[in-house]
N, C-alpha and C positions, 0 to 999 in steps of 0.2 A: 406215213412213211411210203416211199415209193418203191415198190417193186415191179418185176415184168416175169409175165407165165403166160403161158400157152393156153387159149379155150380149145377143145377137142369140138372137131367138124360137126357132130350132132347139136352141140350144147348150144355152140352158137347164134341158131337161127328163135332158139327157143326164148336165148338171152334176151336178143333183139328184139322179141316180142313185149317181151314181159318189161322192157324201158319205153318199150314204143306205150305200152299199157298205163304203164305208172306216173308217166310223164315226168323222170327223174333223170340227172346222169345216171350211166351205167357203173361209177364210182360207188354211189348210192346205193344202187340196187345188188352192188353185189356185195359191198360191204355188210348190207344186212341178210342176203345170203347167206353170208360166212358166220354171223354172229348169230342166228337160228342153228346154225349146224354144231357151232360149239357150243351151243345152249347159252348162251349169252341175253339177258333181257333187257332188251334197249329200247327205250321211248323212243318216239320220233320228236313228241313236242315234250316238255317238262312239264312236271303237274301244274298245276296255276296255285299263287300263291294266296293265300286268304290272310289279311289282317283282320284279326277279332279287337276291335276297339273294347275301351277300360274306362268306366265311370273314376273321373282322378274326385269327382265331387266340386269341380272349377263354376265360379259363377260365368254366366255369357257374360263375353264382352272381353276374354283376358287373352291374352294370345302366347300360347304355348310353346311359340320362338322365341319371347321375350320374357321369361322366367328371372335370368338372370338378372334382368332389367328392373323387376318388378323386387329383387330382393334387394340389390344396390339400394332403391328408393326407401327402401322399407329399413335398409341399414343407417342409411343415413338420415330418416327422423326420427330413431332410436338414439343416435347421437345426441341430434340437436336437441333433441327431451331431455339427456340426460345431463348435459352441460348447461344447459336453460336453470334446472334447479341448481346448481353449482353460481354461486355467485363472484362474480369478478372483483377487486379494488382495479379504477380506473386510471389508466397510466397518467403520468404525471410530463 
């Protein structure tokens, strides 16, 4: 949100140090100014995030984007098994 205020003639020269220091805009810096004073606790960076990997118990060699792929196959020689014992009369 934008707003506009007045820095009072001491504050100013102080301000401009502490951007010149930080090497941030002065947006920045005063932002987190403000948010010290209203006891607000704000990161600068976000934590980082950790993936803890899961033994699925997968043999090497299967690719884990293609799951879907690997049960479709697995549907479909269920099928053919099961129609194989099922015996046909030959069309006429």
């Amino acid at each position: 949100m934008r707003t506009t205020f007045t820095i009072d003639q001491d504050l100013l020269p102080k301000l401009k140090a502490l951007v010149r220091r930080k090497k941030e805009p002065m947006r920045k810096v005063l932002n987190n100014i403000i948010r010290a004073a209203v006891g607000i606790n704000h990161k600068e960076t976000p934590s980082s995030f950790v993936v803890e990997g899961v033994d699925m118990g997968l043999k090497p060699g299967y690719d884990l984007t293609k799951l879907n792929s690997l049960y479709d196959q697995e549907e479909v020689l269920a099928y053919l098994a099961s129609n194989s014992r099922k015996r046909r009369k030959p069309l006429k």
